[in-house]
C-alpha positions as CSV (number, residue, x, y, z in Angstrom):
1,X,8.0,324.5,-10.6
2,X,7.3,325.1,-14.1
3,X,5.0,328.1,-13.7
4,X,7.7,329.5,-11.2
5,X,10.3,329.2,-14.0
6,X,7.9,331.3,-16.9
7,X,7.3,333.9,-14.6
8,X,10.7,334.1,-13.3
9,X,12.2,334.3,-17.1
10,X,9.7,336.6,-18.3
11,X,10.9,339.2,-15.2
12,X,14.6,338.1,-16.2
13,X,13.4,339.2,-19.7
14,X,12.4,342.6,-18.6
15,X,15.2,343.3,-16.9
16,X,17.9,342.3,-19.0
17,X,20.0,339.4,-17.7
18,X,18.3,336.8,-20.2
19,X,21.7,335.1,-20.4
20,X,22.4,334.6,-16.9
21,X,18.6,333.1,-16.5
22,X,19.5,330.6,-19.4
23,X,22.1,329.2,-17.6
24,X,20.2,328.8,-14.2
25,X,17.5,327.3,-16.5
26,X,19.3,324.8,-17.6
27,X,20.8,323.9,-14.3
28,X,17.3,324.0,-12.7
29,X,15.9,321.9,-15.5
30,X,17.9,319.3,-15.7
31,X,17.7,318.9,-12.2
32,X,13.9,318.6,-12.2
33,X,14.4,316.0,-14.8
34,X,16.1,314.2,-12.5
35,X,14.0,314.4,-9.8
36,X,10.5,313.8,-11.9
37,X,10.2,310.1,-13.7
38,X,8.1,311.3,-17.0
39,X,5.6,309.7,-18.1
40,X,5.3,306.1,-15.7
41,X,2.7,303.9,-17.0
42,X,1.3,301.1,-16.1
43,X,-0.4,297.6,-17.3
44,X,-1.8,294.2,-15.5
45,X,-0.7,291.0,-16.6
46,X,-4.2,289.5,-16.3
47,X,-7.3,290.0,-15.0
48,X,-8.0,286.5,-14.1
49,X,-5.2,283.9,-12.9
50,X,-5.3,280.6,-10.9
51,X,-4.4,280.5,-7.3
52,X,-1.0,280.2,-6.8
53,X,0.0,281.4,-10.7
54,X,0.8,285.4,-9.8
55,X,-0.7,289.0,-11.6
56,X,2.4,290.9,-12.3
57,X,1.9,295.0,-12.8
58,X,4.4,296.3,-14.8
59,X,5.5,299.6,-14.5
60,X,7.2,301.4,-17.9
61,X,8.7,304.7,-17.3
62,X,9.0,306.5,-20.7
63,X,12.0,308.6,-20.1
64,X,13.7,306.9,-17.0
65,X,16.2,309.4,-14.7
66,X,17.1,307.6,-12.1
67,X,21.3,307.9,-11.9
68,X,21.2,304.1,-10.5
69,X,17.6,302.2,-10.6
70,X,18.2,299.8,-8.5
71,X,18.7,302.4,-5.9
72,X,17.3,305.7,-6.7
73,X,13.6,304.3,-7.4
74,X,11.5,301.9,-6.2
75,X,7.8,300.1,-6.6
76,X,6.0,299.1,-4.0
77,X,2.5,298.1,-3.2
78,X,0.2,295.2,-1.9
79,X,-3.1,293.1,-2.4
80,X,-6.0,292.2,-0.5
81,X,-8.6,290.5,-0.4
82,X,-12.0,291.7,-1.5
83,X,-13.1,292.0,1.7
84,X,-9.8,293.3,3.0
85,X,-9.3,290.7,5.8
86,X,-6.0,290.0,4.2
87,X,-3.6,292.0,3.0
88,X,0.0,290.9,1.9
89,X,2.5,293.9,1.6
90,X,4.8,293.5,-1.5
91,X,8.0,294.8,-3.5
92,X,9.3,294.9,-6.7
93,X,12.1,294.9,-8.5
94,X,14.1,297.3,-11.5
95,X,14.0,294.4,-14.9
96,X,15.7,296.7,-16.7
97,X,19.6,298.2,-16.7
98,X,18.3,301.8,-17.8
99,X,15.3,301.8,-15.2
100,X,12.4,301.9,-17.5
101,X,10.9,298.8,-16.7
102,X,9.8,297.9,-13.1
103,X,8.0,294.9,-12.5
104,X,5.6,293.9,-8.9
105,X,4.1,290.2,-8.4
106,X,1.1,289.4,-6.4
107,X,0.4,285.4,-5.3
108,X,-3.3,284.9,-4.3
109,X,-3.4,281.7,-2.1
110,X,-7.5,281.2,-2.9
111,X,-9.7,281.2,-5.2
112,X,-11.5,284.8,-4.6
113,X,-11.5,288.6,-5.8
114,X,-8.9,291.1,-4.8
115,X,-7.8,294.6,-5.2
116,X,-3.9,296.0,-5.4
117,X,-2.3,299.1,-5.0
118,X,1.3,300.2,-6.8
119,X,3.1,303.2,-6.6
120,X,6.5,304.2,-8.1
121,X,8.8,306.3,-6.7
122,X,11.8,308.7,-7.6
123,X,13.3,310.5,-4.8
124,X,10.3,312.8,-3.5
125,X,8.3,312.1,-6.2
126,X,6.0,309.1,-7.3
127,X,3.4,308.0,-9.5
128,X,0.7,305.3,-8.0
129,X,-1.8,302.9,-9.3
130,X,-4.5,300.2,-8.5
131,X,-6.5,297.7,-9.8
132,X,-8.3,294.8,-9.5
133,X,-8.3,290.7,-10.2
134,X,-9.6,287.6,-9.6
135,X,-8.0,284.3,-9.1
136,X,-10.1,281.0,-9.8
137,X,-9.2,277.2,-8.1
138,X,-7.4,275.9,-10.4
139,X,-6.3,273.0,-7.7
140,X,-2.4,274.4,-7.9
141,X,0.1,273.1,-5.5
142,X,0.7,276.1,-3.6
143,X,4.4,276.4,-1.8
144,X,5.2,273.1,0.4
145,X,4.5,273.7,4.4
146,X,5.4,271.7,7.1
147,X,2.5,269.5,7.7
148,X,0.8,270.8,10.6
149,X,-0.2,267.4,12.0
150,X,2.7,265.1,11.2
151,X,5.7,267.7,11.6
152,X,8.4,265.7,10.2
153,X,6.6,266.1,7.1
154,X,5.7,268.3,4.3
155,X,2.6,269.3,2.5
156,X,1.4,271.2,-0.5
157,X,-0.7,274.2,-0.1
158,X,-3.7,274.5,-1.5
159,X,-4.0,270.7,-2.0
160,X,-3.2,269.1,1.6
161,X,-1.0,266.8,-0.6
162,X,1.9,265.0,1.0
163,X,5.1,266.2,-0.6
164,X,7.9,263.0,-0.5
165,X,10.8,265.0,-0.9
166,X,13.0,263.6,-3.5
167,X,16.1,265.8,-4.8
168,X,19.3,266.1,-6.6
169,X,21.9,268.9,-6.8
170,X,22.5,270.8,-9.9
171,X,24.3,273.7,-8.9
172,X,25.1,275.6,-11.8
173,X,22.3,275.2,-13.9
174,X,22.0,278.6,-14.3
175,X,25.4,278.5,-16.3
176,X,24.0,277.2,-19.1
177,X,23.6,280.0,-22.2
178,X,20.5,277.9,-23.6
179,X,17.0,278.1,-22.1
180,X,16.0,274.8,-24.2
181,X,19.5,272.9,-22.4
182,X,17.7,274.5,-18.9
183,X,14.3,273.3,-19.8
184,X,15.0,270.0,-20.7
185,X,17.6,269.5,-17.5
186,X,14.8,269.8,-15.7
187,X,12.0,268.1,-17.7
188,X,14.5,265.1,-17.6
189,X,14.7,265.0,-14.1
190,X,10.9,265.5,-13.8
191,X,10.6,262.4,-15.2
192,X,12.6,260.2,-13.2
193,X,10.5,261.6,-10.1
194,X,13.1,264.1,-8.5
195,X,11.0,267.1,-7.5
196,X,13.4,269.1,-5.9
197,X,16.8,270.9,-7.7
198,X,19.4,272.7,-5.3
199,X,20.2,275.7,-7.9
200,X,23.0,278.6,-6.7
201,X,21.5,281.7,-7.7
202,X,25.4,283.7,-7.0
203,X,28.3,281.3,-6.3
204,X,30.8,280.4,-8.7
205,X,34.0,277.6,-8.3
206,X,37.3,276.7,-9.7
207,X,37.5,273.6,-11.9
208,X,39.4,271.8,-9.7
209,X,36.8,269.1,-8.8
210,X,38.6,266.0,-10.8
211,X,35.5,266.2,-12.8
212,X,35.7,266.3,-17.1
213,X,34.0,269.7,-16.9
214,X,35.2,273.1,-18.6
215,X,34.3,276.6,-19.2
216,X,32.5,277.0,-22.8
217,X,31.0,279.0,-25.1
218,X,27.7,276.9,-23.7
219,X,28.2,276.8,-20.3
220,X,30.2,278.4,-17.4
221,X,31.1,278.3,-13.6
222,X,31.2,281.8,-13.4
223,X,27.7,283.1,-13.1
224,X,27.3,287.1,-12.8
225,X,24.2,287.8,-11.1
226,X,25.8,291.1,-10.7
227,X,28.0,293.1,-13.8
228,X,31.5,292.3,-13.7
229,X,34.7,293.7,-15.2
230,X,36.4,290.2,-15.3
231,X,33.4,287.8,-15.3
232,X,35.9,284.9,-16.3
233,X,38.4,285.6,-13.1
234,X,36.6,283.3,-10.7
235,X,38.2,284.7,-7.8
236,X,38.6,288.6,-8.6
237,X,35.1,289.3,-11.4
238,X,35.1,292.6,-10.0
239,X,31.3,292.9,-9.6
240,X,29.5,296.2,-9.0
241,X,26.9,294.7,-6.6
242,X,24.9,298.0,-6.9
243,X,23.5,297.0,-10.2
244,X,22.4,293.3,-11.4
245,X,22.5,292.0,-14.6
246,X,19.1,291.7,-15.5
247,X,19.1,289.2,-17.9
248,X,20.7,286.4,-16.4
249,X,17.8,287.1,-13.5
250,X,15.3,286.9,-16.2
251,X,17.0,283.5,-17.7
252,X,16.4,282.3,-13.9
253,X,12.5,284.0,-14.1
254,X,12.1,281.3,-17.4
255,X,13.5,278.5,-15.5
256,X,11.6,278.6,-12.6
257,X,8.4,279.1,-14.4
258,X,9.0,276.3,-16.4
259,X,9.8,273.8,-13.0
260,X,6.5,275.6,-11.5
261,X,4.6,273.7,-14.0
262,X,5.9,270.5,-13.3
263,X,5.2,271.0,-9.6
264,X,9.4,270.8,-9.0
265,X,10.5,272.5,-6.0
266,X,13.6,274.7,-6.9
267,X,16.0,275.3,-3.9
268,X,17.2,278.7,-4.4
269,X,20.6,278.4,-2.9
270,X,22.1,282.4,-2.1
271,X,25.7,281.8,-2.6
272,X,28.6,279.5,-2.1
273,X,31.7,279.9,-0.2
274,X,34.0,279.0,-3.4
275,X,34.1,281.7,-5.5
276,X,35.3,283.8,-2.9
277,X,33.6,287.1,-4.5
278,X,31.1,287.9,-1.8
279,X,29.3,291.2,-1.2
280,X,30.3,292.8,2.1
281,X,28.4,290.4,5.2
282,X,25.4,292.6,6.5
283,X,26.2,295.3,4.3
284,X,23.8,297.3,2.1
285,X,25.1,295.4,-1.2
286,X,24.4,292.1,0.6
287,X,21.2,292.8,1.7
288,X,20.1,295.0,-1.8
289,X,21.1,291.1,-3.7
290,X,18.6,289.2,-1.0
291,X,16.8,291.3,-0.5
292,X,16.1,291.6,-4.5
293,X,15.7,287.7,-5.0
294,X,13.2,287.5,-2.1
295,X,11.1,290.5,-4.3
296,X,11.9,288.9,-7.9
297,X,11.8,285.5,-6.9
298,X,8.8,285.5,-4.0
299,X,5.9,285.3,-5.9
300,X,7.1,281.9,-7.0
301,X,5.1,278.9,-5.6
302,X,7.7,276.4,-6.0
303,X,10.8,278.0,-4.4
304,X,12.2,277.3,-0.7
305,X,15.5,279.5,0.5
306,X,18.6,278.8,1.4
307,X,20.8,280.9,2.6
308,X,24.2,279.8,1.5
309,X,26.4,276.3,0.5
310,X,29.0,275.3,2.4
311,X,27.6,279.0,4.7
312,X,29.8,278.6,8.1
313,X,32.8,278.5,5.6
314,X,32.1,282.4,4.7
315,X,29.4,283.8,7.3
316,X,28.7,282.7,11.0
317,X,25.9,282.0,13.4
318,X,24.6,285.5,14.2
319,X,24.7,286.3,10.1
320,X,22.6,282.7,9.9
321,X,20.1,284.0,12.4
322,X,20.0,287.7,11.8
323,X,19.7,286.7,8.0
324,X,17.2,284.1,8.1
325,X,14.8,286.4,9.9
326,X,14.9,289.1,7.0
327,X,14.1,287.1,4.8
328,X,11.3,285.5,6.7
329,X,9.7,288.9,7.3
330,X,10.5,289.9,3.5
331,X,9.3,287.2,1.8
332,X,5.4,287.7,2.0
333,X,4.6,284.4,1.1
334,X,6.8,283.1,3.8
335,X,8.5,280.1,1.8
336,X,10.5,277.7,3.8
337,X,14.3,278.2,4.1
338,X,17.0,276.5,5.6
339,X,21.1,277.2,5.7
340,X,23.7,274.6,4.7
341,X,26.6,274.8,6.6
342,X,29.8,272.3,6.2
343,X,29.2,271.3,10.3
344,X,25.9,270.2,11.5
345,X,26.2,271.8,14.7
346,X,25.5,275.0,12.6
347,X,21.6,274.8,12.1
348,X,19.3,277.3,13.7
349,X,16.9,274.6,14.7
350,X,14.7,276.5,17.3
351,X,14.1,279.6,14.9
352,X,11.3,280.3,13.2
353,X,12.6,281.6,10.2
354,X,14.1,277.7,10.1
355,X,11.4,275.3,8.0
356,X,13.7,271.9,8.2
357,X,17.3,271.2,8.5
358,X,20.2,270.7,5.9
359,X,22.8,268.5,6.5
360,X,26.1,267.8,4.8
361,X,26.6,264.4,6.3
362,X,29.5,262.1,4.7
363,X,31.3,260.1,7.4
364,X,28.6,257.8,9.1
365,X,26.0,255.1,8.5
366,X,23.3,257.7,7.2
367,X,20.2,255.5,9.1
368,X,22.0,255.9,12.7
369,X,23.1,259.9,11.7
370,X,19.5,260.9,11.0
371,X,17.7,258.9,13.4
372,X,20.3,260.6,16.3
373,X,19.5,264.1,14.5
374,X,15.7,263.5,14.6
375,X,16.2,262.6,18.4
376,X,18.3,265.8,18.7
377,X,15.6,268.1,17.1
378,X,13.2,266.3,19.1
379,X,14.7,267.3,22.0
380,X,14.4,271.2,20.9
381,X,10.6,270.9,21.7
382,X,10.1,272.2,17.9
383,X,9.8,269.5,15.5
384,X,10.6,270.1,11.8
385,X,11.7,267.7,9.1
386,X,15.3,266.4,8.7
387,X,17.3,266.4,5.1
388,X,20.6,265.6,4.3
389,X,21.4,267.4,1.2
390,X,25.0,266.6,0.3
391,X,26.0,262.6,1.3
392,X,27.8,261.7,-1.7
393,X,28.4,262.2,-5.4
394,X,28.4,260.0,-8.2
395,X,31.1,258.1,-9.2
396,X,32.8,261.6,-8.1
397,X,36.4,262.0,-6.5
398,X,34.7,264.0,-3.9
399,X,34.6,262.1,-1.1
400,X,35.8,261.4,2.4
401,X,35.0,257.8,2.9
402,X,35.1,254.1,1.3
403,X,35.0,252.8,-1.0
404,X,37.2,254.6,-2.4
405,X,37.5,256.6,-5.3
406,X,34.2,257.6,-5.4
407,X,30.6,256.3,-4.3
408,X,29.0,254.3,-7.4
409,X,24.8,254.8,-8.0
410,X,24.0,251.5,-5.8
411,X,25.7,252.5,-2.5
412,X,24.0,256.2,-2.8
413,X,20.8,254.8,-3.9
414,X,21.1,252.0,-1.3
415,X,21.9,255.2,1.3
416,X,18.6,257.3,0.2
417,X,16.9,254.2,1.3
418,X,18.5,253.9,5.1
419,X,17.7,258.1,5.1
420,X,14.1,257.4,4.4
421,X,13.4,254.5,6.7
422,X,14.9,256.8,9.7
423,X,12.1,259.1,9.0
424,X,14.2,261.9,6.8
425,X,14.6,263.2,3.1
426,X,17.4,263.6,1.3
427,X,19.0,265.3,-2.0
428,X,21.9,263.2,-4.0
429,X,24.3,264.1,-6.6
430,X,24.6,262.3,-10.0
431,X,27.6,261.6,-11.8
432,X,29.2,264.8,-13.9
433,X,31.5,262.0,-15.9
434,X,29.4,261.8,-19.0
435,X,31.5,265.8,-19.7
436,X,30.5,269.2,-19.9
437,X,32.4,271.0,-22.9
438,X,34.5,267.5,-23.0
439,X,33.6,264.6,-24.6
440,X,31.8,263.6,-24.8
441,X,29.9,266.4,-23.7
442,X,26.4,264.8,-22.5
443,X,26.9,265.2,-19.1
444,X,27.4,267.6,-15.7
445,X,24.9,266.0,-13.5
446,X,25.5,267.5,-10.0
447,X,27.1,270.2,-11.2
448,X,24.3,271.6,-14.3
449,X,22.0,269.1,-14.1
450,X,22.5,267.5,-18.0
451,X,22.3,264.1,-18.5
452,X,22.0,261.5,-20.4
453,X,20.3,257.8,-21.2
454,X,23.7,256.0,-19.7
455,X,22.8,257.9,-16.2
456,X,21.0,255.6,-14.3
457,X,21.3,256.0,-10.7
458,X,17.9,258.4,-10.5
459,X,16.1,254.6,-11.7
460,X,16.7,253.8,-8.9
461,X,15.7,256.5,-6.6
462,X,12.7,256.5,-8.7
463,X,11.4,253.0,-7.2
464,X,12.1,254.4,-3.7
465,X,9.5,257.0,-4.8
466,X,7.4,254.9,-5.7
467,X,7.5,252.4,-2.5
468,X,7.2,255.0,-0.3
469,X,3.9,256.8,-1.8
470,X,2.4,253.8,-1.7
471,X,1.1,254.1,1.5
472,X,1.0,257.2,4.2
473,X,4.4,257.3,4.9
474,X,4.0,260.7,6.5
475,X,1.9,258.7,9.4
476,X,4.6,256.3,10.4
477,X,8.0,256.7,12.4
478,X,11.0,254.7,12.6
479,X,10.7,251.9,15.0
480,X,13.6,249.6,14.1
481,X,13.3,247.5,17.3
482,X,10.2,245.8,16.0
483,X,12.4,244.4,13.4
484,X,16.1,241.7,13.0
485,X,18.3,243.5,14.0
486,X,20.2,245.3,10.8
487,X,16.8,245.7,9.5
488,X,14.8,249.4,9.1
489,X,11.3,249.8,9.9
490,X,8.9,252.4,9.6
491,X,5.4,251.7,11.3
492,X,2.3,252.9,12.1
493,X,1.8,250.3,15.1
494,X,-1.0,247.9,14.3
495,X,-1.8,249.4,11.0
496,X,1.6,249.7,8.7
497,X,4.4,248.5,8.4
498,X,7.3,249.0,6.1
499,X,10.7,247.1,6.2
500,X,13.7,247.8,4.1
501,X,16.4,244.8,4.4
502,X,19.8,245.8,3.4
503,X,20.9,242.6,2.2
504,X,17.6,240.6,1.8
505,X,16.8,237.5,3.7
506,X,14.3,236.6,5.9
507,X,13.0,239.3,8.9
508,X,11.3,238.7,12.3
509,X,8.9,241.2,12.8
510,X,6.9,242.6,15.9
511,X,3.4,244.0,15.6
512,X,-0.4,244.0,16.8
513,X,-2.1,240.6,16.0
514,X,-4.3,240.7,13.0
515,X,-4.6,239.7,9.5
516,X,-2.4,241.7,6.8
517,X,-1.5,241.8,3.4
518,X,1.9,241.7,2.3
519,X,4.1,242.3,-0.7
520,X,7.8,242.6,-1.4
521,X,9.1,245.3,-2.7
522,X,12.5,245.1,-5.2
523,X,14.2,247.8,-4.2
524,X,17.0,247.9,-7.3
525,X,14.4,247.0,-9.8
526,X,10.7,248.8,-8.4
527,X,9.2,245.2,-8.9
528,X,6.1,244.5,-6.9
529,X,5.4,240.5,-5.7
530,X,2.2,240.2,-3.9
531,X,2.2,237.4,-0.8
532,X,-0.8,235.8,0.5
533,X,-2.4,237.8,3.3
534,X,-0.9,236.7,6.1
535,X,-2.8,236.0,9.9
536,X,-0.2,237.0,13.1
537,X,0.0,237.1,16.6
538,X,2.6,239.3,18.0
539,X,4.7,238.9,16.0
540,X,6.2,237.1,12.5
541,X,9.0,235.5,10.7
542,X,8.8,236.5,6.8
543,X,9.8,233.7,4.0
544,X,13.0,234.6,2.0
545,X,13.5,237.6,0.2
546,X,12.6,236.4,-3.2
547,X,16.3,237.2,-4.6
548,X,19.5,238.5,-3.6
549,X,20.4,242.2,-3.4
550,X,18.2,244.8,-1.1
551,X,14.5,244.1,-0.7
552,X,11.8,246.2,1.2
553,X,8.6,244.8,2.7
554,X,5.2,246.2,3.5
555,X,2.8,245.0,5.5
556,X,-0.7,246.4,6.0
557,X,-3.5,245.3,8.0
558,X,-6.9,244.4,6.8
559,X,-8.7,243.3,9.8
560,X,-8.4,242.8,14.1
């Protein structure tokens, strides 16, 4: 082009319409300036990372053209492995509002050598690159599967570790301005044993929730994963979904590196039906946003999807379906993802976009719902674990069922327990009473994850934990007629046996003849009493529970 343009003025030259050229020049130029990115460059994270941690190529393009980056360029590439019996195709993303940063992850899932390829692109032109790394065993978790073998369970990758899924709900965590009120959110809830956080990535909500929670210079409702004109109209923000806002996505790159390192499973939650402000369903703007988490977020080891809160109040069945299978062939690394619709009948069970279901259960005894739910995704022929996500909140005027006004940290703790002995997982909701930008401002729980040392329903969740990984709980299934009736029991038959008692007391238990040890197990307090081992026949009558209040039992056998 250029050569064409130097011959082309030197004839305009001779011939005497130099002004006339000038303009076309200029016309011509600029429009090659458009069209060619100058000067892309580009640079490898590291050389060497652990399995499971990611290489990320950065591509920086000096003087950046593109009218609208997030849709007039793109970088693309993939990996392989040395021996290219693997490769994993991948996208990247535009980390920068100008368009002079683009940014490409790779995951390795083994320890091993491999080779990438990138290559940027402009409208017809582009700019490519490769290289090489090597990722070393650092024995990461890897993303949580569905255990191949036991299928209502989970397991890590890359360690075969059972996963007990233990989570709480802290949707707008992202509202918080400070990285350091982010980071310590979740390194508090690390330490009480939670290792899984529903987060909205869009979605924002009136404050009509009866909660003492407020808009602040600290921390908002009103997220803008997108620009907005009015970011602090809830209902009308006036987004321009063409573009993002690139640093609230970074603020959400910080966070889920940090929970990665704790080995905390971050739900990344689409949307929410409350805000209302919604790009188009199964339009280009809707499927740019996903379609730019899946390439930002993907390379994350400790993310699972879901597609929307509250979804069949804002998209339907087909949009479910149709949706969850983009993302499943987007997402190289194939995370597990799951929709959570308001009624239950809404879950695309059979799919195999669909890694494990996501109630929002509030009206019956939680034991009987999941057990019929496990019988009813039984009856698919496709099994896959069962989690209520949303049963009740904290002390919180949100909900549909006694005792009324709200549900206090014993009767959801005491209902995590009944979820867990039918076989299922769950994610609760802690109290948001302790404020957020109203005193006395330690607080938000559910709704930003914050908290403080006078929230204590997690303790409690936290022995569950505990009980539960005590033994292979992924081995055992509900059998509650080998128990009192009232009474929950898990069991291996003739190996394990674990039984929670509601209300304590004494339990008649059937099971193989043997001799087995046995303990009690203090539900509200995580106390441990050892009984003598005990010799049975075929069945057993236990002593008293050793106090009042809800007791477990566990019962293993030593011998035939």
């Amino acid at each position: 082009m250029l050569i064409w343009w130097a011959w082309t003025s030197l004839r305009a030259l001779r011939s005497g319409v130099l002004f006339l050229w000038v303009l076309v020049s200029i016309v011509v130029l600029d429009g090659c300036a458009k069209i060619v990115p100058l000067n892309v460059s580009f640079a490898q994270s590291a050389s060497t990372v652990q399995a499971y941690d990611f290489v990320e190529v950065t591509a920086s393009v000096s003087r950046p053209r593109a009218k609208n980056p997030f849709t007039d360029a793109t970088l693309s590439g993939w990996f392989e492995s040395a021996d290219g019996s693997k490769r994993w195709p991948v996208e990247g993303f535009c980390d920068s509002g100008d368009g002079s940063v683009f940014r490409i992850r790779f995951m390795p899932p083994a320890a091993g050598d491999y080779r990438y390829f990138v290559e940027y692109r402009q409208n017809h032109t582009s700019k490519i690159s490769s290289g090489k790394f090597y990722a070393s065993d650092g024995h990461r978790r890897g993303p949580i599967r569905i255990d191949p073998q036991y299928r209502w369970h989970f397991i890590w990758e890359g360690t075969g570790e059972h996963y007990f899924f233990n989570g709480t709900t802290a949707f707008w965590l992202m509202g918080w301005k400070d990285d350091n009120v982010i980071q310590s959110a979740i390194e508090r809830l690390h330490k009480l044993k939670v290792n899984r956080i529903r987060v909205t990535i869009a979605g924002r909500s009136n404050l009509f929730y009866g909660e003492p929670v407020m808009n602040g210079p600290n921390w908002t409702l009103f997220i803008t994963p997108w620009p907005a004109e009015h970011a602090e109209d809830v209902f009308h923000p006036g987004f321009n979904y063409q573009r993002f806002d690139v640093s609230y996505w970074q603020k959400l790159d910080r966070a889920l590196r940090y929970a990665r390192d704790r080995d905390m499973i971050i739900s990344l939650v689409l949307d929410m039906n409350d805000g209302r402000a919604h790009p188009e369903a199964g339009s280009a703007d809707e499927y740019r946003f996903i379609h730019y988490a899946v390439d930002r977020f993907g390379a994350y080891s400790n993310i699972t999807w879901d597609l929307g809160d509250d979804l069949d109040g804002y998209r339907g069945r087909w949009w479910t379906h149709h949706t969850g299978t983009l993302i499943e062939n987007w997402d190289p690394y194939h995370h597990l993802a799951t929709s959570h619709p308001l009624r239950n009948i809404h879950q695309d069970r059979t799919s195999d976009w669909f890694g494990f279901t996501s109630f929002q259960e509030w009206w019956t005894n939680q034991h009987s719902f999941m057990l019929s739910e496990r019988k009813e995704q039984e009856e698919t022929g496709r099994i896959i674990p069962q989690t209520n996500e949303e049963y009740g909140y904290e002390d919180s005027l949100v909900t549909w069922e006694p005792p009324w006004p709200g549900e206090s940290a014993d009767i959801l703790r005491r209902t995590a327990w009944g979820i867990a002995m039918a076989g299922g997982y769950q994610t609760t909701g802690e109290t948001a009473k302790r404020g957020t930008n109203v005193w006395p401002d330690t607080g938000g729980g559910w709704m930003n994850g914050r908290g403080d040392d006078s929230m204590t329903m997690l303790k409690g969740y936290e022995h569950m934990v505990d009980f539960f990984t005590s033994f292979d709980w992924w081995r055992m299934d509900p059998h509650d007629e080998f128990v009192t009736e009232g009474d929950y029991c898990l069991a291996e038959s003739g190996k394990t046996y674990a039984i929670y008692l509601p209300k304590g007391g004494s339990v008649h238990v059937k099971l193989q003849p043997g001799s087995y040890t046995a303990s009690w197990f203090n539900a509200m307090t995580g106390e441990w009493i050892n009984l003598r081992n005990i010799e049975v026949g075929t069945s057993w009558t236990s002593p008293l529970s050793p106090g009042a209040g809800d007791w477990a039992l566990l019962l293993q056998r030593v011998s035939a």
